[in-house]
C-alpha positions, 0 to 999 in steps of 0.5 A, spaced: 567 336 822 572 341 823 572 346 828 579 352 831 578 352 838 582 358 841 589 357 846 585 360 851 579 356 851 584 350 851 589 353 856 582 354 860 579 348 858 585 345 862 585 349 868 579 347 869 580 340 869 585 340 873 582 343 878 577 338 878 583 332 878 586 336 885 579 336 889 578 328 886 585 326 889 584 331 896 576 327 897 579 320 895 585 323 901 581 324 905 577 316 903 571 318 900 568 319 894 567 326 890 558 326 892 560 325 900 565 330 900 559 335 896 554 333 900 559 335 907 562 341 903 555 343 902 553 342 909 559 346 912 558 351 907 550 352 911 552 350 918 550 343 921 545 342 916 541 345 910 536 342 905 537 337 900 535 342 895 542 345 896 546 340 895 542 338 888 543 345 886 550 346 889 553 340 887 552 339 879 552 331 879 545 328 879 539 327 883 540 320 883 548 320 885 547 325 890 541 320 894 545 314 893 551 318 896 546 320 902 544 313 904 552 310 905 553 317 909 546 316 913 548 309 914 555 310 916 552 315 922 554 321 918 548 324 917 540 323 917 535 326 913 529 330 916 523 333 913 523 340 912 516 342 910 511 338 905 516 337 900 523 338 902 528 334 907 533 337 912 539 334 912 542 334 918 550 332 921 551 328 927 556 328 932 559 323 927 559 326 922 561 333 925 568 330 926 568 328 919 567 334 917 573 337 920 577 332 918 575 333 911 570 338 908 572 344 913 579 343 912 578 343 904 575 350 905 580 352 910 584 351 903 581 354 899 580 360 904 588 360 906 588 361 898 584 367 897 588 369 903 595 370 900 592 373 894 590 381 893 584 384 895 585 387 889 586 379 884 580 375 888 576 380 886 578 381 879 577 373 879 571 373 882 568 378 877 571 375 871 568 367 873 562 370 874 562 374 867 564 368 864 558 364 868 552 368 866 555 371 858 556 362 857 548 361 861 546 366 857 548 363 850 547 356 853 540 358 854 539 362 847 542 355 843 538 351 839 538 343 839 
């Protein structure tokens, strides 16, 4: 099978990847695993607490890795877990959670804020707009694919 992938897509291909490598190294800095710095990113993103449908739908990792990362964390008093209507859950941080999520998810979004930031109005909205053309153009075709 022979197929010419593009410098650009392997230039984007690789930015990506390092990405993802720098937010692994700054999780296992901070001594946790990828899922729990989701889930307490997540959190900090809503306030001290949000559903559980918005950890599965930000995350991008299973359902399955998300509920064994929830348990560790519910076990280690970081958080618990409360019901949100008849089919949802609430995941809520405790006292020792919020001071976790200081030291680890809230200065990871500091970060990326301080970031934005030192940038142009004019760059992040270029960038924000042209990931979020690259999102939809790719959920369109990848929804349009066939198996």
């Amino acid at each position: 099978m022979t197929i010419h992938i593009s410098k650009e897509l392997k230039r984007y291909n690789h930015l990506i990847n390092e990405i993802d490598a720098e937010y692994h190294a700054m999780s296992l800095k901070f001594g946790m695993s990828d899922s729990a710095m989701i889930i307490l990113y997540t959190i900090c993103e809503k306030g001290d607490s949000c559903l559980l449908q918005d950890i599965c739908q930000t995350a991008g990792i299973s359902k399955q890795t998300i509920n064994s990362a929830l348990r560790k964390l519910e076990a280690d008093g970081i958080l618990y877990l409360e019901p949100a209507g008849t089919k949802n859950k609430r995941v809520c941080l405790t006292v020792k959670g919020k001071q976790l999520a200081e030291h680890t998810a809230l200065k990871m979004i500091e970060t990326e804020n301080d970031i934005f930031s030192s940038w142009s109005e004019e760059d992040v909205e270029k960038y924000l707009t042209l990931t979020e053309r690259y999102l939809l153009a790719f959920r369109e075709r990848s929804r349009k694919m066939e198996t």
